[in-house]
Each structure stands twice: as structure tokens, then as C-alpha cells.
C-alpha positions in Angstrom: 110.4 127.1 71.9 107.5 129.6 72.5 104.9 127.4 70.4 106.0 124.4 72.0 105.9 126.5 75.8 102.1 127.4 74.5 101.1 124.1 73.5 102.4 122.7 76.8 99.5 125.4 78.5 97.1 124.6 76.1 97.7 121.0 78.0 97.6 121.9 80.7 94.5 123.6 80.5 92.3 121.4 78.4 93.8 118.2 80.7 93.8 116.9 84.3 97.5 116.1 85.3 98.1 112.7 86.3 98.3 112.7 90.1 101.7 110.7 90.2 103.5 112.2 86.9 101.7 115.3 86.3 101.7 116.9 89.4 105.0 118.4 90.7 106.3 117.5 94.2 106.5 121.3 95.1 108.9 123.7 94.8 110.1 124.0 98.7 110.4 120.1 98.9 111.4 118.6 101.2 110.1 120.9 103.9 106.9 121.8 102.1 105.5 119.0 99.9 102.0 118.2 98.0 100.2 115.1 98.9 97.7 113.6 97.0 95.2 112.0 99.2 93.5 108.8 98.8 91.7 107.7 101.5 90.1 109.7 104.6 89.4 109.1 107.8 86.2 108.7 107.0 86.2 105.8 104.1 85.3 102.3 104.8 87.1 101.1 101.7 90.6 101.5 100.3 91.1 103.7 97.5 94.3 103.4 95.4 95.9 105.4 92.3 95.4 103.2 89.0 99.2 103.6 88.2 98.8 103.2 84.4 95.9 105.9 84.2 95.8 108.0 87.2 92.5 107.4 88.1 91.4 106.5 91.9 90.5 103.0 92.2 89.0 100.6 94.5 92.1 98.4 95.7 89.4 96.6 98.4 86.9 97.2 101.1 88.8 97.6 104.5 89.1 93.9 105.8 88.5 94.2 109.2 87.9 97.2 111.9 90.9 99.8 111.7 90.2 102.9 110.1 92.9 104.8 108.8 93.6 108.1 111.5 93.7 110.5 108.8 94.4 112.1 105.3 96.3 109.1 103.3 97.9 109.2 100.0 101.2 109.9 98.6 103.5 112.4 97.0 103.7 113.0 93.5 106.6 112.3 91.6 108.3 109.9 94.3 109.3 106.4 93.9 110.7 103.8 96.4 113.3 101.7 94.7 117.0 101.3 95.1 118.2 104.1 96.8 115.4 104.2 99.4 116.4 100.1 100.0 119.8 100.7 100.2 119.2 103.5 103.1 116.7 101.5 104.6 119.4 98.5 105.0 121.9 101.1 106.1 119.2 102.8 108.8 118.5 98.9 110.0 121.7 97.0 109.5 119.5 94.4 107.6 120.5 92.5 104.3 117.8 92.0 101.1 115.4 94.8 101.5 114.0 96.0 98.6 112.1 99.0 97.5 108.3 98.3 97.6 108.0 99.8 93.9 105.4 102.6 95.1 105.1 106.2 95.4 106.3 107.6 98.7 103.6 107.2 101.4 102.0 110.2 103.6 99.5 110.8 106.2 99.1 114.5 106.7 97.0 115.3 110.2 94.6 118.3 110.5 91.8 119.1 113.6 89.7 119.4 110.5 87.3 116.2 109.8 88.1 116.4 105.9 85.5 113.9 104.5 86.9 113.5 100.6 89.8 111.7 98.8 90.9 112.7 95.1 92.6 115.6 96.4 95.8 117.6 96.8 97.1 119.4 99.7 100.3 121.4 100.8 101.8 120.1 103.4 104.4 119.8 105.9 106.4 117.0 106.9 107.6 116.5 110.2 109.0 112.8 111.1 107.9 109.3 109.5 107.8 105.6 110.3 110.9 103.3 108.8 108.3 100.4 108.3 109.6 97.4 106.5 106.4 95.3 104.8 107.1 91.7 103.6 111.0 92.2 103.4 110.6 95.7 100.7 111.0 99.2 102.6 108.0 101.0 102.7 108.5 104.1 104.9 105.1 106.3 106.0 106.0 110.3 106.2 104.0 111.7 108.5 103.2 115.7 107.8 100.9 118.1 109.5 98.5 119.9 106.7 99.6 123.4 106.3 98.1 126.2 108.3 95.8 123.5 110.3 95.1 125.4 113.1 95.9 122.4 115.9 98.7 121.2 113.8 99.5 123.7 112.1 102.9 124.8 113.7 104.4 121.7 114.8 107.8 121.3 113.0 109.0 118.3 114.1 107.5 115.0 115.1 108.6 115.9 119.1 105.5 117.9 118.6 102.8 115.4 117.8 101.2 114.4 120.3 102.2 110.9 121.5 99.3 108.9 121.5 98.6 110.3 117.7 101.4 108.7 116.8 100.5 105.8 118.6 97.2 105.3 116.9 99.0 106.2 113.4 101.0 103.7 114.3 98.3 101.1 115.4 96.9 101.4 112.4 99.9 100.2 110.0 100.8 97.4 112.1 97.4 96.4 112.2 95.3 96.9 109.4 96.2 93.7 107.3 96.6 91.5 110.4 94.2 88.4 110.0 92.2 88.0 113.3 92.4 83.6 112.6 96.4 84.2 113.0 96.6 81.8 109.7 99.9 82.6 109.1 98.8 84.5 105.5 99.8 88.0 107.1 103.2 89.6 105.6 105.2 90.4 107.9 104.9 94.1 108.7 107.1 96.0 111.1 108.1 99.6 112.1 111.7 99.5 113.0 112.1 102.8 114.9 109.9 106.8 114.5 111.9 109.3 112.8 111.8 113.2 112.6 111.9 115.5 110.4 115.7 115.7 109.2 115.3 112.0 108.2 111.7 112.8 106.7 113.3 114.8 104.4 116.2 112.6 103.4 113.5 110.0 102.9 112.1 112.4 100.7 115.5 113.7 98.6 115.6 110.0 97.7 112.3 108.8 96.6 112.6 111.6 94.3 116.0 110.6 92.7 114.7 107.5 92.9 111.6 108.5 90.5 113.6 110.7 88.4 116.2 107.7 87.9 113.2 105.8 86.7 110.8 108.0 84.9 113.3 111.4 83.9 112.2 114.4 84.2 108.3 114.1 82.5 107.4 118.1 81.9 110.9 118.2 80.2 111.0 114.7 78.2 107.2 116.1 77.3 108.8 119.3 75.6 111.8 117.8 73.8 109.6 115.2 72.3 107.1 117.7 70.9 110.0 119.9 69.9 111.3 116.7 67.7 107.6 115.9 66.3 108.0 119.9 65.1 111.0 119.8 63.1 
């Protein structure tokens, strides 16, 4: 086990973890998590995580004006399948929802104008949005970065201030909403704003959700080399 525990640093080293697989949730989940971030408040275009590689991707240029409020990405090593559709249904009373088949969703806030994506951040979650997209749950935890000094020491989403949430919340009702009112939009809606006791329930089960579908990676890693050694 110590050759295969070196090799697995010599990994690490030489290679950059996979932002979904490789990089761990955090040990103090769910009240202190890492996000990775795609997007900033700054970008014009949505960025996305090319599942298969881990790279950051262009999904598409923004469609129309909305800007998203803040740090956006997800958190490693969460999935939203079964278990987050079934307490989504519970939360809503409604029948059919289904997981949206993603990584769990976060926006952190900070008073700091962070202008890059492609990066990782400890953070804290406070509360969340139970958003239902097209029929699949799609829940949107919102966090505060850690030690921001304006955010910094909220610890519950009582203590954001209300209109942030309200333009956080703008801006997922409203970003793929076609201006012509065609009738191509999904049907996006945020059923009620949660705090940070639910946020971490949320949390809890996008990660047994991810480990029910991709194990424990680090440790199917090791047993797989330990086999190719005997």
C-alpha cells in the first residue's frame, strides 16, 4: 500500500485534478464547501465544465442582457439525480420531477470584483433557491466566499441582503427568457428561498447522489492500481 499511496502523489503532482471528480467537496461539508467557478460577473459568455475532460468550455455567448450577479460554478463531486428529485417533489408536493443530471449549482457572493473563472474557492453556504427548470430539479446554493469582508460573516440567508437575492434571483428566472415570447422558453421557476439548514441537506444529497453514481473515485483509483500490481 505505500507504493501505491506514492504513486497516487506522484499523480497528483505531475496532474491537474479534474474539477468535478478530482477535486474533493471539502472536508467540513456541508457548512464549508469548495466551488469551482465558471463564469464571473464580469463574462459576456457562458462558460461550462466539458464533463468528459474537465476542461472549461464555451457552452454559448450570453443570449440577451442579464449578467450573472456573481461567482457561478458548481461543487465538486455532487450530482443531481434521484435523491435530489425525490426531495424536490417532497419539498413541492409535485409528481415527475427529475434530477437535471448536473453537478450541484453555486453562486458564492464577495464585495470583491473577482474578474476570472477556472477557479476554486472555499466557501460558505447559507440558503439556496428550490428552482425547477423544464420539469428536472435544479436547485441554486447560494454561499458567501469565505472571509469576504462584506459577506463574510453572514450565516444564514436572513443575512443577505434582500434585494441581492432579488437580483440573484432575477437573473435565473430571466436569463434564457426569449424577448419574442415564442413559446421556445423552458419553463423555469423558483418555488420558494431556502436557508441554510435546507442548503445543506441539498448538499448531503447531491453527494450521495454522486457517490451512488460515480463511487468513491480516490478509492476506486487505489484498488484498481493495487490489482494492476499483483
Amino acid at each position: 500500500m505505500d507504493k501505491i499511496k506514492k504513486l497516487l502523489e506522484l499523480f497528483e503532482q505531475k496532474f491537474v485534478a479534474h474539477p468535478w471528480h478530482g477535486v474533493t467537496i471539502g472536508e467540513k461539508m456541508p457548512e464549508q464547501v469548495k466551488a469551482y467557478i465558471e463564469i464571473n460577473e464580469n463574462d459576456q459568455i457562458k462558460y461550462e465544465i466539458d464533463k468528459p475532460s474537465g476542461h472549461i468550455m464555451i457552452d454559448r455567448p450570453q443570449k440577451y442582457s442579464n449578467i450573472v450577479p456573481a461567482l457561478y460554478g458548481f461543487i465538486p463531486q455532487t450530482y443531481c439525480d434521484t435523491k435530489i428529485a425525490e426531495h424536490c417533489m417532497k419539498a413541492t408536493g409535485r409528481k415527475g420531477i427529475v434530477g437535471d443530471a448536473d453537478p450541484l449549482d453555486i453562486i458564492v457572493l464577495s464585495e470583491r470584483n473577482i474578474t476570472r473563472g477556472d477557479i476554486l474557492v472555499d466557501c460558505i453556504p447559507v440558503g439556496g433557491f428550490r428552482m425547477i427548470d423544464g420539469g428536472e430539479a435544479d436547485d441554486k446554493i447560494i454561499a458567501v466566499l469565505k472571509d469576504d469582508q462584506a459577506y463574510g460573516d453572514c450565516k444564514d440567508i436572513t443575512d443577505i441582503p434582500s434585494k441581492v437575492l432579488d437580483r440573484v434571483k432575477h437573473f435565473f428566472l430571466t436569463y434564457k427568457s426569449n424577448p419574442n415570447n415564442d413559446g421556445s422558453d423552458k419553463s423555469v421557476e423558483i418555488t420558494d428561498t431556502y436557508g441554510k439548514k435546507e442548503a445543506h441537506e441539498i448538499i448531503r444529497l447531491s453527494f450521495e447522489d454522486y457517490t451512488n453514481n460515480y463511487g468513491d473515485v480516490n478509492k476506486d483509483f487505489a484498488e484498481t492500481l493495487a490489482s494492476l500490481a499483483k
